[in-house]
KERO-913906 format. One line per field, with one value per residue (C-alpha): chain; x, y negated, z negated; residue in three letters; residue number from 0. Coordinates in steps of 0.2 Angstrom, whole numbers, plus 5000, padded with zeros to 4 digits. Layout:
BEGIN
cadena: A;...
X: X;...
Y: Y;...
Z: Z;...
residuo: ALA;...
num: NUM;...
This chain:
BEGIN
cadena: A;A;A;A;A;A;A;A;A;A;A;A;A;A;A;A;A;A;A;A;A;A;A;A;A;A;A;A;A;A;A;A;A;A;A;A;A;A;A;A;A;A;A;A;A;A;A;A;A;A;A;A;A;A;A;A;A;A;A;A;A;A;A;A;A;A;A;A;A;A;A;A;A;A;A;A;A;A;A;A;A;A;A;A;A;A;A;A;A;A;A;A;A;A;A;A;A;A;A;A;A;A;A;A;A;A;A;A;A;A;A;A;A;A;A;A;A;A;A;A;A;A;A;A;A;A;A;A;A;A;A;A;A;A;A;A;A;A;A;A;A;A;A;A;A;A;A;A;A;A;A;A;A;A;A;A;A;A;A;A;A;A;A;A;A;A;A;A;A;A;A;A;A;A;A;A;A;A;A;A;A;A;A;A;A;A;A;A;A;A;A;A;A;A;A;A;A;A;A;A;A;A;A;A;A;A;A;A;A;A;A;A;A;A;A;A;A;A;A;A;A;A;A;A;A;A;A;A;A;A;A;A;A;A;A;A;A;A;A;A;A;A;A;A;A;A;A;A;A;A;A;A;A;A;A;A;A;A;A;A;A;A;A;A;A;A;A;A;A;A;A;A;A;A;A;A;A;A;A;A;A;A;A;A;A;A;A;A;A;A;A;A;A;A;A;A;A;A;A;A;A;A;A;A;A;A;A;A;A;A;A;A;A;A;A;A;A;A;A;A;A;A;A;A;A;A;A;A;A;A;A;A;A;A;A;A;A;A;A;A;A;A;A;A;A;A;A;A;A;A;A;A;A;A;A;A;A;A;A;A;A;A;A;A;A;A;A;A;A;A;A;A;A;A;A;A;A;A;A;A;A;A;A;A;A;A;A;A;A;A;A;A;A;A;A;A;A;A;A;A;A;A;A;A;A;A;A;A;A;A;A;A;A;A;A;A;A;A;A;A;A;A;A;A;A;A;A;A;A;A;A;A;A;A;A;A;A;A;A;A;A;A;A;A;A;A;A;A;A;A;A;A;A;A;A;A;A;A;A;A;A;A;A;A;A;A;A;A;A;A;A;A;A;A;A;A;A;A;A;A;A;A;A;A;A;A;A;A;A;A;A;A;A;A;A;A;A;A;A;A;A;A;A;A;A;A;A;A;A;A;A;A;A;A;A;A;A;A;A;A;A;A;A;A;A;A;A;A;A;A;A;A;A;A;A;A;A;A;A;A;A;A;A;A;A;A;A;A;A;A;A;A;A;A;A;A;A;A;A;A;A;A;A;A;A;A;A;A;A;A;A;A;A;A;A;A;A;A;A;A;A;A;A;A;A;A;A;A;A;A;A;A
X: 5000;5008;5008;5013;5019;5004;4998;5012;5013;4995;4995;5014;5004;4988;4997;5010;5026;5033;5027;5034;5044;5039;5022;5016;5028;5027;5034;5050;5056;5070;5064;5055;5049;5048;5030;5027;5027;5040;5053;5049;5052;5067;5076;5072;5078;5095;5096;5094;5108;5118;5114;5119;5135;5141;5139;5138;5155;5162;5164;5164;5153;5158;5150;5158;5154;5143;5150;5169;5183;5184;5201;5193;5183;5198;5207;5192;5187;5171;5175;5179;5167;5155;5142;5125;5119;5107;5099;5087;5072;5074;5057;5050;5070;5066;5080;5078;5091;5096;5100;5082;5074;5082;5078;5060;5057;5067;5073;5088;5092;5110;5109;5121;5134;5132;5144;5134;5135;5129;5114;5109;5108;5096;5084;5086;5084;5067;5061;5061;5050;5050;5040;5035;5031;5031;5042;5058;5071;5083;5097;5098;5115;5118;5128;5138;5131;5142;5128;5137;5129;5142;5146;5156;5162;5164;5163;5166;5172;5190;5187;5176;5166;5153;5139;5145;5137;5140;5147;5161;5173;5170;5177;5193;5200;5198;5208;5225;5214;5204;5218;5227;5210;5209;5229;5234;5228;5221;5207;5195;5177;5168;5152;5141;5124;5120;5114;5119;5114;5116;5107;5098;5092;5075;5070;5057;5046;5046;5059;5067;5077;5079;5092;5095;5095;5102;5114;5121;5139;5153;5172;5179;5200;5208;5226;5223;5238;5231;5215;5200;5183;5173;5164;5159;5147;5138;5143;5125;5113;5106;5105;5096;5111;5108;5127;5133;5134;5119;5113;5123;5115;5099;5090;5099;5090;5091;5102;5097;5113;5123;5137;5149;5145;5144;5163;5169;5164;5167;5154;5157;5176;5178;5176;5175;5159;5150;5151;5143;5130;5127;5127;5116;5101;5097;5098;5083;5072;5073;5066;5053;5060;5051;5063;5052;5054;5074;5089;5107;5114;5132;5137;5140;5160;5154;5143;5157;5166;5183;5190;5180;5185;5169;5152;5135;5117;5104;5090;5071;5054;5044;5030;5038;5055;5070;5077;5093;5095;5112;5127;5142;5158;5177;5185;5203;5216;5212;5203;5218;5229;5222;5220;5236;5243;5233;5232;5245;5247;5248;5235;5245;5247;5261;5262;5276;5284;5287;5306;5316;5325;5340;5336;5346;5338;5343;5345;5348;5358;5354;5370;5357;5372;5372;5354;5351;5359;5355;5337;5332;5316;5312;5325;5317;5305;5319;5327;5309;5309;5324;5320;5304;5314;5327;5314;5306;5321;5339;5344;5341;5356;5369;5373;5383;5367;5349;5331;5318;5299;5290;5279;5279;5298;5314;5327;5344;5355;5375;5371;5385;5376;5362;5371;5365;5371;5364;5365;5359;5346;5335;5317;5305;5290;5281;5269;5254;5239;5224;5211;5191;5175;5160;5142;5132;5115;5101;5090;5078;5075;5076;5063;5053;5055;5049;5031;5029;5033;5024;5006;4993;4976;4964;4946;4941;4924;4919;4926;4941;4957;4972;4986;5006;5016;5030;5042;5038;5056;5052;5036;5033;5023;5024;5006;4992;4980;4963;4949;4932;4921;4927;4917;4914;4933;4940;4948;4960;4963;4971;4980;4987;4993;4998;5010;5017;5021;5029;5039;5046;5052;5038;5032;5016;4997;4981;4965;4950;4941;4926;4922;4933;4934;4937;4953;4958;4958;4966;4980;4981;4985;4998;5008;5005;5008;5000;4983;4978;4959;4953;4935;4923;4931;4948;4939;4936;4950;4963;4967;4968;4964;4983;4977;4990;4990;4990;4983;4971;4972;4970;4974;4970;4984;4985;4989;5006;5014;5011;5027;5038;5026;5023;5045;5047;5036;5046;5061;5053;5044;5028;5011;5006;5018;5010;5010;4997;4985;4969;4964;4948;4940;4946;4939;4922;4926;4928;4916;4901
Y: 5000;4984;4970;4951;4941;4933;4949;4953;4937;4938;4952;4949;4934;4940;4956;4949;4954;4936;4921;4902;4894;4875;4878;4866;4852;4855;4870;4871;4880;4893;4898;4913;4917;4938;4941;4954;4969;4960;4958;4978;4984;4973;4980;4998;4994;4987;5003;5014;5007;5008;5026;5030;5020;5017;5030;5045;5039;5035;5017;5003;4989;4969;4952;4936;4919;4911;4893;4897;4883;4876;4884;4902;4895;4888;4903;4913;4904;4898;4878;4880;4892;4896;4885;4889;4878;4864;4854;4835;4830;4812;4809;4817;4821;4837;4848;4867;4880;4879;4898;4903;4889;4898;4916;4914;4906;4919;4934;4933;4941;4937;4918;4915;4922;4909;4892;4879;4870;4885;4884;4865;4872;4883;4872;4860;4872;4879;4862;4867;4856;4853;4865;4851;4837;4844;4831;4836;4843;4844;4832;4831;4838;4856;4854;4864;4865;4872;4883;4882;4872;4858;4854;4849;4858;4846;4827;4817;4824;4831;4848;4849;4870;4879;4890;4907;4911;4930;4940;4947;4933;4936;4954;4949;4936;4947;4958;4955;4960;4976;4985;4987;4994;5007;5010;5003;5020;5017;5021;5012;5004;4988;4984;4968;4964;4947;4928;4921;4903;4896;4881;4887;4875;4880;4894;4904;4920;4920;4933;4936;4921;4909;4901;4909;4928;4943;4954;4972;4972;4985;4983;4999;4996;5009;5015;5014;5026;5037;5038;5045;5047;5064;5064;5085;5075;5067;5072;5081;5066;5059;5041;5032;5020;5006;5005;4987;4997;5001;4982;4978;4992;4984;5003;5004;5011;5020;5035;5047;5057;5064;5056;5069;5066;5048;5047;5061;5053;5034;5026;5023;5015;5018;5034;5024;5014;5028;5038;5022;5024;5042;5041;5023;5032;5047;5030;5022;5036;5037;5021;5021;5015;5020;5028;5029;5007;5008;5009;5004;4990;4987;4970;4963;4956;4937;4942;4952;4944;4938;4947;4967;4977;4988;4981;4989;4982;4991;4984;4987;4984;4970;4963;4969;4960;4970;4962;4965;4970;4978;4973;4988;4981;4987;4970;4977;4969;4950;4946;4951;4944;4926;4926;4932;4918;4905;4910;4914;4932;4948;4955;4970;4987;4998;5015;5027;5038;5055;5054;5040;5034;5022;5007;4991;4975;4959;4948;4929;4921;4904;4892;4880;4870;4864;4864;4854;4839;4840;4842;4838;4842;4854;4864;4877;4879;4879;4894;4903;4900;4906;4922;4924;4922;4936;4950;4945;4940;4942;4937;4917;4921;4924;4908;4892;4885;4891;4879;4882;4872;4869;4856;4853;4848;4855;4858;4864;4876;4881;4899;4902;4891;4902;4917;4929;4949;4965;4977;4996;5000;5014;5011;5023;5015;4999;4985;4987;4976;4987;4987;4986;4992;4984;4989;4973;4974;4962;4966;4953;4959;4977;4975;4966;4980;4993;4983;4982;5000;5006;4997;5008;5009;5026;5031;5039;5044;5035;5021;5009;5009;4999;5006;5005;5021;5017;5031;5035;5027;5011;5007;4994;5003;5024;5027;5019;5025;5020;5027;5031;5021;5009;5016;5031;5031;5033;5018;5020;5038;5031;5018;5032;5039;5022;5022;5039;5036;5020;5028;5040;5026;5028;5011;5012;5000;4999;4995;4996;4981;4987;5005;5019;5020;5000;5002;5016;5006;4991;5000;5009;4992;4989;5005;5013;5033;5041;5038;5045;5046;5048;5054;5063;5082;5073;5070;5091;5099;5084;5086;5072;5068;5065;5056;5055;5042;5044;5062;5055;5074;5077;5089;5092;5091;5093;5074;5085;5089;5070;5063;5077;5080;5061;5060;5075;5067;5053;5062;5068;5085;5087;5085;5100;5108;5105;5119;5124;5112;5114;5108;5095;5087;5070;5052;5058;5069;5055;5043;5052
Z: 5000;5007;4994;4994;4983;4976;4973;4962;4953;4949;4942;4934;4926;4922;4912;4904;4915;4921;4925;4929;4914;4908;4914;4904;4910;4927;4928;4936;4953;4952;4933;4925;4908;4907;4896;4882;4896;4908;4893;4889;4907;4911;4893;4898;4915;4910;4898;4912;4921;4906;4905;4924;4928;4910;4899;4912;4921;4905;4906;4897;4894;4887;4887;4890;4889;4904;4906;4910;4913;4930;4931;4933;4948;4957;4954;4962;4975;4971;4969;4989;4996;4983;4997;5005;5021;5019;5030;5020;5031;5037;5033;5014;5009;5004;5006;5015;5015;5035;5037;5030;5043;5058;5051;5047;5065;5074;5076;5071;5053;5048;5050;5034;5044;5055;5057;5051;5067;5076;5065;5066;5087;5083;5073;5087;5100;5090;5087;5070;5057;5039;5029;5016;5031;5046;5052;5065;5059;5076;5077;5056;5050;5042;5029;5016;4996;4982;4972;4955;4941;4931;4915;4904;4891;4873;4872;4888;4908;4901;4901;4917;4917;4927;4923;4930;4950;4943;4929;4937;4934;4916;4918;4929;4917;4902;4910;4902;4886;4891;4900;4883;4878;4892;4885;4903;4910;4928;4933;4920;4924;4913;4915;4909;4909;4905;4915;4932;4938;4956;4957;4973;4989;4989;4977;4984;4982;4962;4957;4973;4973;4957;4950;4934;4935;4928;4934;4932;4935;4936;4939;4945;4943;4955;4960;4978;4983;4967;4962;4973;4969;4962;4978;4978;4964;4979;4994;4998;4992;5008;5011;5025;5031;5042;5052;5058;5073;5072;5069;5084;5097;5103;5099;5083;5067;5053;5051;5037;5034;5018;5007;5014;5032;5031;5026;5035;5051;5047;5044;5026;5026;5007;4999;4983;4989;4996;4980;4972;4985;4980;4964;4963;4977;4966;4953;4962;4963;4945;4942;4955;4970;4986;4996;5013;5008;5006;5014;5014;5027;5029;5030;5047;5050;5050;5032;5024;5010;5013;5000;5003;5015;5015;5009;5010;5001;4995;5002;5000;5009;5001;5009;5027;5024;5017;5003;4996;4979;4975;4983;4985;4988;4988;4982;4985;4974;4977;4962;4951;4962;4964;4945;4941;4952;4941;4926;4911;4912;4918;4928;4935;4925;4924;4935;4927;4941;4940;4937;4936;4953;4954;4969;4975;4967;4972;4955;4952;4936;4940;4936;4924;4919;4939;4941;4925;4928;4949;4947;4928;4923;4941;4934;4927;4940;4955;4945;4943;4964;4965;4957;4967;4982;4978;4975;4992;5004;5002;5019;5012;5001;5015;5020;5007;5001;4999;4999;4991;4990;4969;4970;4988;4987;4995;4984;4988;4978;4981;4983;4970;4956;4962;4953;4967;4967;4972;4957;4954;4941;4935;4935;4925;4936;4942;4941;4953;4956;4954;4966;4962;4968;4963;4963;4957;4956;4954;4940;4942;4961;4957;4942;4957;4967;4955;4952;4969;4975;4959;4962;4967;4974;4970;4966;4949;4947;4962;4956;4964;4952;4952;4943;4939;4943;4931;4927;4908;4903;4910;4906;4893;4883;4882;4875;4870;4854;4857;4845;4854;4844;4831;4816;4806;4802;4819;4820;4804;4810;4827;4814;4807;4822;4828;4812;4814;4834;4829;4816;4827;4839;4852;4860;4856;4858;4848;4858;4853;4864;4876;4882;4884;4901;4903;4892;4904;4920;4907;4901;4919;4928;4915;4919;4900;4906;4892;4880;4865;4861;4843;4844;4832;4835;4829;4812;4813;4818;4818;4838;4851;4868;4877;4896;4909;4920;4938;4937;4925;4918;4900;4886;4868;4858;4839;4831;4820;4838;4847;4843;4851;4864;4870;4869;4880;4892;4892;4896;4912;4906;4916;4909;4914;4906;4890;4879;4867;4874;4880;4895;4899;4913;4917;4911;4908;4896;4884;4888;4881
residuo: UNK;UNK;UNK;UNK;UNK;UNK;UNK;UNK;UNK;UNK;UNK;UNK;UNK;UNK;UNK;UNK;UNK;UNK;UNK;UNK;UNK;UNK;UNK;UNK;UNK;UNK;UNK;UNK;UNK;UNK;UNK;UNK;UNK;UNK;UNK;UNK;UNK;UNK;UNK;UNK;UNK;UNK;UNK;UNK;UNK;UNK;UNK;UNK;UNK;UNK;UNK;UNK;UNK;UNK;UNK;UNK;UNK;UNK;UNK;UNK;UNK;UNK;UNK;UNK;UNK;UNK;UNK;UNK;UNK;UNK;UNK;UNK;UNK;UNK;UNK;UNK;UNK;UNK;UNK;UNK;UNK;UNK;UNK;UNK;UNK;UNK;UNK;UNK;UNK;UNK;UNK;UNK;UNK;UNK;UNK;UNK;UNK;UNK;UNK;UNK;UNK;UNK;UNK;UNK;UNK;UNK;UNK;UNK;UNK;UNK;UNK;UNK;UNK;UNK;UNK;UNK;UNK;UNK;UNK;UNK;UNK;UNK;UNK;UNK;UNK;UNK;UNK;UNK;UNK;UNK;UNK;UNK;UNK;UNK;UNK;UNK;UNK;UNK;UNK;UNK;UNK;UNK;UNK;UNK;UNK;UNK;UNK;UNK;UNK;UNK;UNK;UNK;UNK;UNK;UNK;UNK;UNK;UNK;UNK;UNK;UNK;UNK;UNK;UNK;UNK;UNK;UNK;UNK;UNK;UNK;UNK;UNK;UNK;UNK;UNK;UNK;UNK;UNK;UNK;UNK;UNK;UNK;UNK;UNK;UNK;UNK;UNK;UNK;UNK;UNK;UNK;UNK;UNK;UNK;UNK;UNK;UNK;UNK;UNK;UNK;UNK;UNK;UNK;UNK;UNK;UNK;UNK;UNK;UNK;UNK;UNK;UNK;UNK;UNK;UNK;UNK;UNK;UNK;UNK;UNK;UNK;UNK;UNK;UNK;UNK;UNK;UNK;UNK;UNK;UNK;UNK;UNK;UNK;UNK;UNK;UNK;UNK;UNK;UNK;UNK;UNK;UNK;UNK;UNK;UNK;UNK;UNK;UNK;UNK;UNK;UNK;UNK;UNK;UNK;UNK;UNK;UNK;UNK;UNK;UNK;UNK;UNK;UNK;UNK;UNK;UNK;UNK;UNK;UNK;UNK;UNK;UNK;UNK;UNK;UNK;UNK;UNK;UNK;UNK;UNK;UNK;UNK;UNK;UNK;UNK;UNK;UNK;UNK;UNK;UNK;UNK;UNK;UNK;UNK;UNK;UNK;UNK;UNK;UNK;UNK;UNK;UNK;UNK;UNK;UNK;UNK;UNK;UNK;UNK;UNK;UNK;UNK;UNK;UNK;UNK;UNK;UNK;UNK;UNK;UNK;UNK;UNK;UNK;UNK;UNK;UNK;UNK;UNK;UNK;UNK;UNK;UNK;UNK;UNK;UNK;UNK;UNK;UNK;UNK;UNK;UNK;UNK;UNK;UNK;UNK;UNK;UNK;UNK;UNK;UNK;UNK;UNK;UNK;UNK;UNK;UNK;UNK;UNK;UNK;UNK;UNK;UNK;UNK;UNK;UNK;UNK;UNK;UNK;UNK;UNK;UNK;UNK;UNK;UNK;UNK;UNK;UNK;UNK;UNK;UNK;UNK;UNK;UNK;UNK;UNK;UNK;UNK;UNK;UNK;UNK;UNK;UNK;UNK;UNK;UNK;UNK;UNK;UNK;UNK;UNK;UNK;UNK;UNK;UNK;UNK;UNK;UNK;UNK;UNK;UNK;UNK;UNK;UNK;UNK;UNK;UNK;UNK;UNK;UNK;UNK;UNK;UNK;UNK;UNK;UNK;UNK;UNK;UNK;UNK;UNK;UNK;UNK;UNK;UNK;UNK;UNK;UNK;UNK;UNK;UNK;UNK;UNK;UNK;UNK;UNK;UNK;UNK;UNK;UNK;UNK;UNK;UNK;UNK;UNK;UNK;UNK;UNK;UNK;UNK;UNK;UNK;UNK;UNK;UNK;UNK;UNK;UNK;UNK;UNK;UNK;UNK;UNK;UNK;UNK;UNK;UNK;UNK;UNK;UNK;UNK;UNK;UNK;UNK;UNK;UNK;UNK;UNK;UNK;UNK;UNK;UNK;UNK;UNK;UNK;UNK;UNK;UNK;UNK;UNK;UNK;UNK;UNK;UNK;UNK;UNK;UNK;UNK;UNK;UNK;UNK;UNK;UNK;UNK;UNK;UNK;UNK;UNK;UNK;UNK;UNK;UNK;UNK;UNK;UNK;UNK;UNK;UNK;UNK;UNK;UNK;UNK;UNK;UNK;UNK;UNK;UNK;UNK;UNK;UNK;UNK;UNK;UNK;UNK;UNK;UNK;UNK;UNK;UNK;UNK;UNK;UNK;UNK;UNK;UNK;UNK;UNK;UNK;UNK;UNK;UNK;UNK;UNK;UNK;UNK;UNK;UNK;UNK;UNK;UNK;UNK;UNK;UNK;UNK;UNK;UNK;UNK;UNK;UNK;UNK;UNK;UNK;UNK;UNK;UNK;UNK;UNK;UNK;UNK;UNK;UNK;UNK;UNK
num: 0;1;2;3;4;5;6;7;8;9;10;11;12;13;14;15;16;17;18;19;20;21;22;23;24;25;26;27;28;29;30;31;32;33;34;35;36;37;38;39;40;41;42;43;44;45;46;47;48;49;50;51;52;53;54;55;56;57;58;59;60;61;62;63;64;65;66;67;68;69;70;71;72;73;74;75;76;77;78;79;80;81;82;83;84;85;86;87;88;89;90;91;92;93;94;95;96;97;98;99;100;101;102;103;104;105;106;107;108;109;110;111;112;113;114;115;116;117;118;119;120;121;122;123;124;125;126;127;128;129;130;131;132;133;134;135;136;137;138;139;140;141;142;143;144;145;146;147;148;149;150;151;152;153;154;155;156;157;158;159;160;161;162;163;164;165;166;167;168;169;170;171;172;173;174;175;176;177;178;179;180;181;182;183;184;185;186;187;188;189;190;191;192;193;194;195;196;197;198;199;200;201;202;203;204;205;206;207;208;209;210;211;212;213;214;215;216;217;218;219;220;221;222;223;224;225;226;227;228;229;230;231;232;233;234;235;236;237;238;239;240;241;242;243;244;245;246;247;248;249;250;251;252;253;254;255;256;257;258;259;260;261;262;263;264;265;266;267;268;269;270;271;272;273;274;275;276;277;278;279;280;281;282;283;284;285;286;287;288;289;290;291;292;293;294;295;296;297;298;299;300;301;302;303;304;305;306;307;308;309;310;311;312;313;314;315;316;317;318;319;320;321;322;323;324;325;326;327;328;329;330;331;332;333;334;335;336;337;338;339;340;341;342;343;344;345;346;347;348;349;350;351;352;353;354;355;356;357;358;359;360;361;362;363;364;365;366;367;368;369;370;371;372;373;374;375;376;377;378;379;380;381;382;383;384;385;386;387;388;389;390;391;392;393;394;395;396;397;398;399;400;401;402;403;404;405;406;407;408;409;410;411;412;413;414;415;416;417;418;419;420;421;422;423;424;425;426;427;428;429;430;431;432;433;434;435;436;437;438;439;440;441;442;443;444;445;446;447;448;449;450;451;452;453;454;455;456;457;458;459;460;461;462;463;464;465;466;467;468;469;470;471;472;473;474;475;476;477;478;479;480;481;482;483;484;485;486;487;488;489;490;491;492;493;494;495;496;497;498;499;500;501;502;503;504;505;506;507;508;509;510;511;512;513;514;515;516;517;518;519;520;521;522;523;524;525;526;527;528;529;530;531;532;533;534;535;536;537;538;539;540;541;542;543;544;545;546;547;548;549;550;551;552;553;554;555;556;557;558;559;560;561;562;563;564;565;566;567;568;569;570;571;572;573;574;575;576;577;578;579;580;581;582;583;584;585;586;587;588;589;590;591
């Protein structure tokens, strides 16, 4: 059943799961509150993923800060090229993002990958208009728009900071820390869940694009010339892969093949990402994905990050568009790399060699008794050149003199001041700069995704239902108690059981409000999987009605065996294997 959005924010807003933030101001574009049921899902979501790439591939999880010094940003490349297009209409000055302009007028799907240049072509070629005026937008410049928020971190502008685009920066500059953790044994994961802000152009379709979001991130650190992924593990899940070969053939589609096959034959460049890719399908369809509405798309050449090698998204079917919700990428090792170039330590980690080997290494003694007084306070630096330029190029030592550049300036060194030689040593191992592979999912989009792909449409007892088909471990709320009447002491005997359920750590609600079957269909369209009715023939023999959700099927159950039975449900045991129970018809059975 094919949904739109304001399908799923009604609903999201009339039962609780999210709805705009500062209503009651105005409200304000880009920002969501999650609701008594959205807040329930979203933690058991996050816990999920905790379960699969955390605790079941033995890594690690931490949480940093989420404003960081503008350092970090330079270092990573965001200050330059963290930047999405816009385009300002001459006429209301409302500002668009450009690339969306071109790709909800065209055909063309990849329209971020496109010079901005390029772009403001197309709007003027498609005569496109302003969605807020309908005023012209050909001829108007497309221009680039950094996405980070500023700020300033303590009194006044001297220490200038960002609220982090994504948590991964968080991650890389603790890594000096977290590799002593890991005993500087390679290869180690950490993972963090927490809040990304990109102050977005033009926010749009509620969850799906915002500007402050969560995200699911891991950092895989690999030796690239050591470690290879366990993929016997995955090799046989099939995953329906949309090639950019594919993309570029004009009867490309869809190729539903396996793990193993996929990297065997090339299409997957990374072994490391397309275990990811196993392991985080069979992931989806645990948490309700529809997987005849998903597939994964390898980025384009003109899409790719500069810095991955091989990037593939998750993307689902929403309303007839695919939208990404997880991003795969193998980062190589230029996040490390650029940090370590910045920053005041060592992001590198030692690799012992099997034996100790003797090699030629080029060495410098720098003569600082000549440098001092030739170059004063450069000095140090010119020696720390000099240094650099020994381990990467001896032949600038053979002639009298030899230049090197700090600070954009040449300085020149008598090649004996430099105190050059090539001496012999014994080396037990070496520094290496590990390389990363990151699966970064969107919780906010794949929470999305879930509601959509899990609203349903049926008939019960000739009348029309609307129903969540939560998994069990997601849903806000595992089981609701709902006595048949509230009198003749059926009401505080579901109370009890309320109490006991709750003590046992189940999510449990009480309602009593309106006729049985009207509580049904309520806490059917909220997602609740089970329900427990208390009716007179509890009073007798202290058995309860347990009603599954989308089979509407129920079962007598003796109240002493609820707890274990409503948890093994919610491990994933099927309600019809429920043993000891004895089998009723369905609704009517307890609305006499």
């Amino acid at each position: 059943m094919t949904r739109t959005d304001a399908d799923i924010v009604e609903l999201a807003k009339r039962r609780g799961y999210f709805f705009q933030a500062s209503a009651a101001y105005g409200g304000v574009a880009g920002f969501y509150v999650y609701g008594p049921q959205g807040a329930a899902l979203k933690r058991n979501l996050e816990d999920a993923w905790r379960d699969r790439f955390l605790t079941r591939e033995g890594h690690v999880e931490i949480e940093a800060p989420t404003i960081m010094p503008e350092a970090v940003f330079e270092a990573s490349g965001h200050l330059d090229g963290f930047d999405d297009m816009i385009v300002e209409c001459p006429e209301c000055g409302t500002s668009h993002r450009a690339d969306h302009l071109v790709e909800d007028a065209t055909d063309i799907e990849d329209a971020e990958s496109l010079p901005t240049a390029e772009v403001a072509d197309l709007i003027a070629e498609h005569d496109l208009a302003c969605p807020n005026c309908g005023a012209s937008l050909a001829g108007t410049e497309v221009s680039e728009f950094n996405l980070m928020f500023a700020t300033n971190i303590g009194p006044g502008s001297a220490s200038p900071g960002y609220l982090r685009p994504e948590t991964a920066q968080g991650i890389f500059v603790e890594f000096p820390r977290l590799k002593e953790y890991a005993r500087g044994q390679l290869p180690f994961g950490v993972g963090q869940i927490g809040t990304a802000y990109r102050n977005e152009i033009s926010p749009r379709r509620s969850l799906i694009r915002v500007r402050e979001f969560t995200q699911a991130e891991l950092e895989h650190f690999v030796d690239p010339e050591r470690d290879e992924p366990p993929l016997h593990r995955v090799a046989a899940v099939e995953v329906p892969l949309y090639s950019a070969e594919a993309q570029r053939a004009d009867d490309g589609g869809i190729e539903t093949t396996t793990i193993g096959e996929a990297v065997e034959s090339g299409v997957i460049g990374s072994p490391w990402v397309a275990y990811y890719l196993g392991v985080a399908r069979d992931w989806y369809d645990r948490i309700g994905v529809d997987m005849d509405r998903f597939r994964y798309r390898q980025h384009l050449a003109g899409e790719r990050a500069h810095y991955a090698s091989d990037c593939w998204d998750a993307e689902a079917e929403l309303d007839g568009n695919w939208i990404e919700i997880t991003g795969f990428a193998y980062r190589g090792d230029y996040d490390l790399t650029k940090h370590g170039q910045h920053a005041d330590d060592d992001f590198t980690v030692f690799r012992q060699y099997d034996e100790p080997i003797t090699v030629e290494r080029a060495t410098v003694d720098p003569d600082m008794s000549v440098l001092g007084p030739e170059f004063g306070g450069a000095a140090a630096d010119v020696a720390e050149e000099l240094e650099r330029l020994a381990a990467t190029d001896e032949s600038a030592f053979e002639g009298e003199e030899v230049t090197v550049e700090v600070g954009g300036e040449s300085y020149t060194v008598p090649t004996e001041a430099a105190g050059f030689a090539v001496e012999e040593v014994t080396e037990a191992g070496e520094h290496i700069t590990p390389h990363v592979v990151e699966p970064s999912f969107g919780v906010d989009r794949v929470f999305y995704t879930v509601l959509d792909h899990a609203l349903r449409e049926d008939e019960v007892d000739g009348e029309a239902r609307t129903y969540l088909h939560l998994p069990a471990e997601l849903a806000p709320t595992t089981v609701a108690v709902l006595p048949l009447m509230s009198k003749d002491g059926l009401d505080d005997r579901a109370r009890e059981i309320v109490e006991t359920l709750r003590a046992a750590g189940i999510g449990v609600d009480y309602d009593d409000s309106g006729t049985i079957g009207r509580r049904y269909r309520r806490q059917d369209e909220v997602g609740t999987p089970y329900c427990v009715t208390v009716d007179y023939e509890s009073l007798e023999d202290d058995t309860v009605t347990l009603r599954d959700r989308d089979t509407t099927d129920q079962v007598r159950v003796p109240v002493d065996a609820l707890p274990e039975r409503i948890a093994a449900l919610r491990a994933g045991s099927a309600f019809e294997s429920l043993d000891d129970a004895r089998t009723e018809t369905p609704d009517e059975a307890t609305q006499g």
